[in-house]
C-alpha positions as CSV (number, residue, x, y, z in Angstrom):
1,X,-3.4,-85.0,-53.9
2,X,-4.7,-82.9,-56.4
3,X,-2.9,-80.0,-58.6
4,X,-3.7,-76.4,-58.2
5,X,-6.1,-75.0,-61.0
6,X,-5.2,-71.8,-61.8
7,X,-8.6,-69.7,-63.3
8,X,-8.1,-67.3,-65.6
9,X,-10.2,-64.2,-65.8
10,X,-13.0,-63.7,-68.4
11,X,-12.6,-61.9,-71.4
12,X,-12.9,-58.3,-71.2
13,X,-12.6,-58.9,-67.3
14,X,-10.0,-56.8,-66.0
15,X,-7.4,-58.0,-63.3
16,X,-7.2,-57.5,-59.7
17,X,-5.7,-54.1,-59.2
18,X,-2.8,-55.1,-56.9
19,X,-1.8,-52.4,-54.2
20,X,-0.6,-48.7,-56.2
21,X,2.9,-48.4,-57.0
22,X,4.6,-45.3,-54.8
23,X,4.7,-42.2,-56.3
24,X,8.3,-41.1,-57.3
25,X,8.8,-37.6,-55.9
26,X,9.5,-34.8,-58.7
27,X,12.4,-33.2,-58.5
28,X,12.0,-29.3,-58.7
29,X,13.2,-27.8,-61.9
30,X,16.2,-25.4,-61.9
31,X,15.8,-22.2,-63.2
32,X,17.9,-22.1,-66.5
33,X,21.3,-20.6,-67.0
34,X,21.3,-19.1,-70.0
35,X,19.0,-16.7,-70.1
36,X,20.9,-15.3,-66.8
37,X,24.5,-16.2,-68.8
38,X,23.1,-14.0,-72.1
39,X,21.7,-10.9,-69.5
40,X,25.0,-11.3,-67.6
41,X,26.8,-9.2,-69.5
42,X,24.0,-6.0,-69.8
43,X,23.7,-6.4,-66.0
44,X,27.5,-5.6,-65.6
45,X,26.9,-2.7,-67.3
46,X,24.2,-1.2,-65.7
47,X,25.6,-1.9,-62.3
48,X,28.3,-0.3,-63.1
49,X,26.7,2.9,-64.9
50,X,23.9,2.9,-63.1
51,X,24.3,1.1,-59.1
52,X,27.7,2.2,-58.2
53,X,27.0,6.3,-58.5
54,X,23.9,5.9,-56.9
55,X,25.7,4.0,-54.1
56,X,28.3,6.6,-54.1
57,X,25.6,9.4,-53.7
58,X,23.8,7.7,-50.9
59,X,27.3,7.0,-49.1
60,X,28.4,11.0,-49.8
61,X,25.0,11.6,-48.1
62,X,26.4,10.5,-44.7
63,X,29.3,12.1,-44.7
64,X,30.2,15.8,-44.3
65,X,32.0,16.0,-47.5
66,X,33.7,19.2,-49.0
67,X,36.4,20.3,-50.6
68,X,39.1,19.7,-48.3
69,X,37.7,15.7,-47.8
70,X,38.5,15.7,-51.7
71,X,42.0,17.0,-51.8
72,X,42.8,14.6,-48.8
73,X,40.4,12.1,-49.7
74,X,39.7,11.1,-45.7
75,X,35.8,10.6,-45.1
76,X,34.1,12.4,-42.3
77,X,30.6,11.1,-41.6
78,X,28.2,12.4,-39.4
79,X,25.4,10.3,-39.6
80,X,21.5,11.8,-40.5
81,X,23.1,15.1,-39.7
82,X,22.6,16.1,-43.5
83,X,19.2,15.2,-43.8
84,X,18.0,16.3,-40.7
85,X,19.7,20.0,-42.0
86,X,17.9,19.0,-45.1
87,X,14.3,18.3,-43.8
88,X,14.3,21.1,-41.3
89,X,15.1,24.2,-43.9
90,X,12.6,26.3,-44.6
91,X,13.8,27.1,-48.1
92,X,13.0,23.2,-49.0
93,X,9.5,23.9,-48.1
94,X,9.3,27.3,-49.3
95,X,10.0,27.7,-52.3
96,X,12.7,24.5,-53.8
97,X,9.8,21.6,-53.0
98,X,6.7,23.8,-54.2
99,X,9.2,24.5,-57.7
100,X,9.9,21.4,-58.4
101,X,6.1,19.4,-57.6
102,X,3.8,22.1,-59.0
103,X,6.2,22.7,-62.3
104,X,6.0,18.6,-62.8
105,X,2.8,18.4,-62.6
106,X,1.8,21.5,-64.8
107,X,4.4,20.1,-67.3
108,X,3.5,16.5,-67.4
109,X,-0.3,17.3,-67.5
110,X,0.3,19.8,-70.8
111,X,3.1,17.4,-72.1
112,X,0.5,14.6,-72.4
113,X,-2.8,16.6,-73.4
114,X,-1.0,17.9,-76.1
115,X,0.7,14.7,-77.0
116,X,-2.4,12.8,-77.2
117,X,-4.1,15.8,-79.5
118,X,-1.2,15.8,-82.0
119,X,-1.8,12.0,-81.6
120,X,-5.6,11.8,-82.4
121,X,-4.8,14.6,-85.5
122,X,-2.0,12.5,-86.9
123,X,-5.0,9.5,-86.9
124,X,-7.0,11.2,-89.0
125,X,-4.6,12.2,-91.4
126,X,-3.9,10.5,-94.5
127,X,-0.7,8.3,-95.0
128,X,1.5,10.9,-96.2
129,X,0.0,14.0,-94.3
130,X,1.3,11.9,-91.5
131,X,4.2,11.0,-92.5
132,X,5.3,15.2,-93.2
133,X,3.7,15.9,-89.8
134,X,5.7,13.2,-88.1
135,X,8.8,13.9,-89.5
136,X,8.0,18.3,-88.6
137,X,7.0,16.8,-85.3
138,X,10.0,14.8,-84.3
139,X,12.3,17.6,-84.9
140,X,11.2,19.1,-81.7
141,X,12.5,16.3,-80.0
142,X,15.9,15.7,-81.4
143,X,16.4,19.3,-80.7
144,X,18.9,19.1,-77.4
145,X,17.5,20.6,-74.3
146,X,20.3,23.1,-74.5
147,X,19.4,24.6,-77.8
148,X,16.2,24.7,-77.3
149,X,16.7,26.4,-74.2
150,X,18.6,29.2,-75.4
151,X,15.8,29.6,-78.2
152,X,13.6,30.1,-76.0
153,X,15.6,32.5,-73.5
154,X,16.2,34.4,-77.3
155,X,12.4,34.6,-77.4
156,X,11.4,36.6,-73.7
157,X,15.0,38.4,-74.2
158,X,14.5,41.7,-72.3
159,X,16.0,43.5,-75.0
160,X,15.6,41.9,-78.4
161,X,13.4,39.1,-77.4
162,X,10.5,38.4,-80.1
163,X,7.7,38.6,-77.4
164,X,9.5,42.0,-76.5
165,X,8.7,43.2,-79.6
166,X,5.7,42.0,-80.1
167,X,3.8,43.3,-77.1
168,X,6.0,46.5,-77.9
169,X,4.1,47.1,-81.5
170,X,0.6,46.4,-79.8
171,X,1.3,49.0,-77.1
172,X,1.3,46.8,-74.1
173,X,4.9,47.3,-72.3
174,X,7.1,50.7,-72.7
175,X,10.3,51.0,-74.3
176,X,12.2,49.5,-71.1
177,X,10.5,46.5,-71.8
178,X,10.1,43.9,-69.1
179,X,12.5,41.0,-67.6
180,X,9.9,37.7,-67.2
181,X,13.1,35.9,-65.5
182,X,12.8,37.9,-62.6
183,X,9.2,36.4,-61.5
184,X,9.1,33.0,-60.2
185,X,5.8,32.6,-61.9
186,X,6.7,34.1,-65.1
187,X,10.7,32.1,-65.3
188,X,8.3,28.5,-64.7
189,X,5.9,29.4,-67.4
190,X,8.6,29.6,-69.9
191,X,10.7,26.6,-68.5
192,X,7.4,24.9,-68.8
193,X,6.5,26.0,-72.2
194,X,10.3,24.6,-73.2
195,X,9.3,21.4,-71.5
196,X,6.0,21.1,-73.2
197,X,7.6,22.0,-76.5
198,X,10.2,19.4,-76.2
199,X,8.3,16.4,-74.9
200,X,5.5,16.4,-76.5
201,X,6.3,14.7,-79.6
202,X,7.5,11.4,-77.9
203,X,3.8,11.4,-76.2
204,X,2.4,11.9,-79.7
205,X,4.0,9.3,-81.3
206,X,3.6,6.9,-78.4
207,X,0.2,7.1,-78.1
208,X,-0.6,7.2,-81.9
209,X,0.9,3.8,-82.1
210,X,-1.3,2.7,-79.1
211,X,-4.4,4.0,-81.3
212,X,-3.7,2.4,-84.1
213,X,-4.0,-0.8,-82.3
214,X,-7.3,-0.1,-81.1
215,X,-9.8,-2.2,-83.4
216,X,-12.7,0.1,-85.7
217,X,-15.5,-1.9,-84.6
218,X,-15.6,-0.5,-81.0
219,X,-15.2,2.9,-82.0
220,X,-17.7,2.0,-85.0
221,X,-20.1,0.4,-82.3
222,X,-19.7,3.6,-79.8
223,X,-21.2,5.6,-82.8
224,X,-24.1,3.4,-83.5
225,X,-25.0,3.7,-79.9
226,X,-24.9,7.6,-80.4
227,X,-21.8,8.3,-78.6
228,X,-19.8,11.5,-79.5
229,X,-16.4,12.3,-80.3
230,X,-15.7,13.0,-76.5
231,X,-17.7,9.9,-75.1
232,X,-16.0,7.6,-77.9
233,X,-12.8,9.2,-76.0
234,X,-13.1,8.5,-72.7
235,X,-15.5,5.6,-72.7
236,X,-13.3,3.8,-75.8
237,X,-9.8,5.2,-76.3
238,X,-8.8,5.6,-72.9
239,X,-10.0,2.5,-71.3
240,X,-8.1,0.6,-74.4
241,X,-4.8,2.0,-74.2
242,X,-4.9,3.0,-70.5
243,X,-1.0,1.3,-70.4
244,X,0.3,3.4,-73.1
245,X,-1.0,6.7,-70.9
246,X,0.8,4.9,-67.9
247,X,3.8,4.3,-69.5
248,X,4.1,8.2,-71.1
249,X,3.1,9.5,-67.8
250,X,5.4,7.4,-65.8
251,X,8.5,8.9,-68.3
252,X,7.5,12.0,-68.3
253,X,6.9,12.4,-64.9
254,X,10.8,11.1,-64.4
255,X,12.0,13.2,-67.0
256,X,10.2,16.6,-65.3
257,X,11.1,16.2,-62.0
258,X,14.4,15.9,-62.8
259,X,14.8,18.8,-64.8
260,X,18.0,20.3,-64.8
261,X,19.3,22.5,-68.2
262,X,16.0,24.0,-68.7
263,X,16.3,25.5,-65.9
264,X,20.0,26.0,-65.1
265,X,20.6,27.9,-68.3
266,X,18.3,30.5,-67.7
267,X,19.2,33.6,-66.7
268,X,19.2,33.2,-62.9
269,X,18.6,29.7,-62.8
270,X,22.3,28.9,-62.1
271,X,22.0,30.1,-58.7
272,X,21.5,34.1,-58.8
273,X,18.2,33.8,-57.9
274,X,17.2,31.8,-54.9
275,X,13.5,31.8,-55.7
276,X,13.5,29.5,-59.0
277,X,15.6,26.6,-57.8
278,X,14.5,23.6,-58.2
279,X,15.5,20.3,-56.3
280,X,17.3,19.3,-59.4
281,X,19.5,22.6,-59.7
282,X,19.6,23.0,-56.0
283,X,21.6,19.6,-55.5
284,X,24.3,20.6,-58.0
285,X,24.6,24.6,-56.5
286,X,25.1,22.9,-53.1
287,X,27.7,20.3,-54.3
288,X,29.4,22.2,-56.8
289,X,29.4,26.2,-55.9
290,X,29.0,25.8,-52.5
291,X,31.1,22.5,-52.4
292,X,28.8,20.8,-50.0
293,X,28.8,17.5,-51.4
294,X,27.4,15.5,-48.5
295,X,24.3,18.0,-48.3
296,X,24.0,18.2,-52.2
297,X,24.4,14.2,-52.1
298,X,21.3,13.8,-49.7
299,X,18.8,16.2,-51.7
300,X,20.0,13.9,-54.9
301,X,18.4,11.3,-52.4
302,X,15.8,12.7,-51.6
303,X,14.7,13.1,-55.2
304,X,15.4,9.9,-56.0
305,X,13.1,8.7,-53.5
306,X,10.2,10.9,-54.4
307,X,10.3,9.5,-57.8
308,X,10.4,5.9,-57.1
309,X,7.3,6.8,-54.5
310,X,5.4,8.9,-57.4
311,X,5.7,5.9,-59.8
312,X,5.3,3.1,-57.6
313,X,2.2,4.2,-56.4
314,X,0.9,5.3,-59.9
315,X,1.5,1.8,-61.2
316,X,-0.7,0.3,-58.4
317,X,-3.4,2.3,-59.4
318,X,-3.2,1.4,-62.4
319,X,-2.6,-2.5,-62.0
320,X,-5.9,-1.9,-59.4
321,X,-8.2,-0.3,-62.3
322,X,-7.0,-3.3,-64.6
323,X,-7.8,-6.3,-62.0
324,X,-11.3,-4.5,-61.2
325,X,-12.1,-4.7,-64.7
């Protein structure tokens, strides 16, 4: 009987591919620790600053809370009973909500087009032109809002205000001289002016350091194509540093809405006049002078909410401009 001969493939043949060897199944990868371990400590802190007063305020909000519930320290809820009271005054709509929405949006729109002017002049100034400018600039916002208030309640003073006497040695009011406070229209044009006057400097700043970043040959091109200063603007400048508008916007549409010594420190803005509250003010005249705190609690909430729903839905239109481009 004859032995087996075992053949050996050719050179440069290659074997027999036998049947494929299972494939092991990957195990998902944890999400690391550490990063979580080194944020651990920063998240205590803002849920403690930050989460547990807002949770307080939404709980108060439920409750028919006054002074007596704080000597005794016994809850008394009533349900939606505070913002039904809320949502079905008159005074809300008339005159609190219309305050606080038109003011913000008069204040944000002049805070920005004047930020982005200084901006586009500190741009074209020189190293050290814009360094002195800068450094003028910037005092306006380390100035606290409580000076700067009271400057500017010096300046419309009914009796030794500079405007007084101004429009005084021109002829144009009489020697009892005229109270802008009064006027709802008039006491928002100066809180506004304050507003303008204080914010404006972080928007210029902000937005010089997002046009710095935008290269010279687009602007460079733009010209060769025959585009003008105001073309080169909005066809080049905007388009390129569209996030930096969103995120000085977004801030200072926070920061307006939420306005509370520019307006509190005027004279009638503490409560003495009904027409010039805002929802800011009015929270903290029903919580604190009228002791209401359950009421003052739910209007807190309900500014809360209108800001997270302003700059929620202004960040999707901005994300939906950026994904169409």
């Amino acid at each position: 009987m004859s032995e087996p001969v075992l053949v050996r493939p050719a050179a440069g043949t290659a074997p027999a591919a036998g049947p494929p060897a299972p494939a092991r199944p990957r195990r998902r990868r944890r999400p690391p620790l550490r990063p979580w371990l080194l944020l651990a400590p920063a998240l205590a802190v803002i849920g403690v600053l930050l989460l547990y007063p807002l949770g307080r305020v939404v709980w108060l909000s439920f409750q028919d809370y006054g002074l007596r519930n704080v000597v005794s320290g016994e809850p008394n809820y009533n349900g939606i009973d505070n913002y039904v009271s809320l949502l079905t005054d008159p005074y809300l709509w008339r005159v609190v909500l219309p305050n606080t929405v038109v003011f913000a949006v008069v204040a944000v729109g002049g805070t920005v087009v004047l930020g982005t002017l200084v901006a586009l002049l500190l741009r074209s100034l020189g190293p050290w032109w814009r360094t002195i400018v800068i450094s003028c600039v910037m005092l306006a916002w380390a100035m606290p809002a409580v000076t700067g208030t009271y400057v500017w309640i010096w300046i419309f003073d009914v009796d030794r205000g500079l405007v007084r006497q101004l429009l005084q040695a021109v002829g144009l009011v009489g020697p009892e001289g005229v109270n802008w406070f009064t006027e709802r229209l008039s006491f928002y044009a100066i809180v506004t002016l304050n507003i303008i006057h204080h914010g404006f400097p972080f928007v210029a700043v902000t937005v010089l350091a997002g046009l710095l970043t935008i290269p010279r040959e687009l602007t460079e091109a733009a010209m060769l194509d025959g585009a003008n200063a105001w073309q080169r603007f909005w066809r080049v400048t905007v388009p390129t540093i569209r996030p930096v508008f969103a995120v000085v916007t977004i801030l200072s549409t926070i920061w307006d809405f939420k306005v509370f010594a520019q307006v509190y420190l005027m004279p009638g803005g503490g409560g003495t006049n009904p027409e010039v509250l805002n929802l800011g003010v009015w929270s903290y005249v029903r919580s604190f002078a009228q002791q209401s705190y359950g009421l003052g609690s739910a209007v807190a909430v309900l500014l809360t909410f209108m800001l997270l729903a302003i700059t929620i839905g202004y960040l999707r239109v901005v994300f939906r401009d950026e994904e169409l481009r």
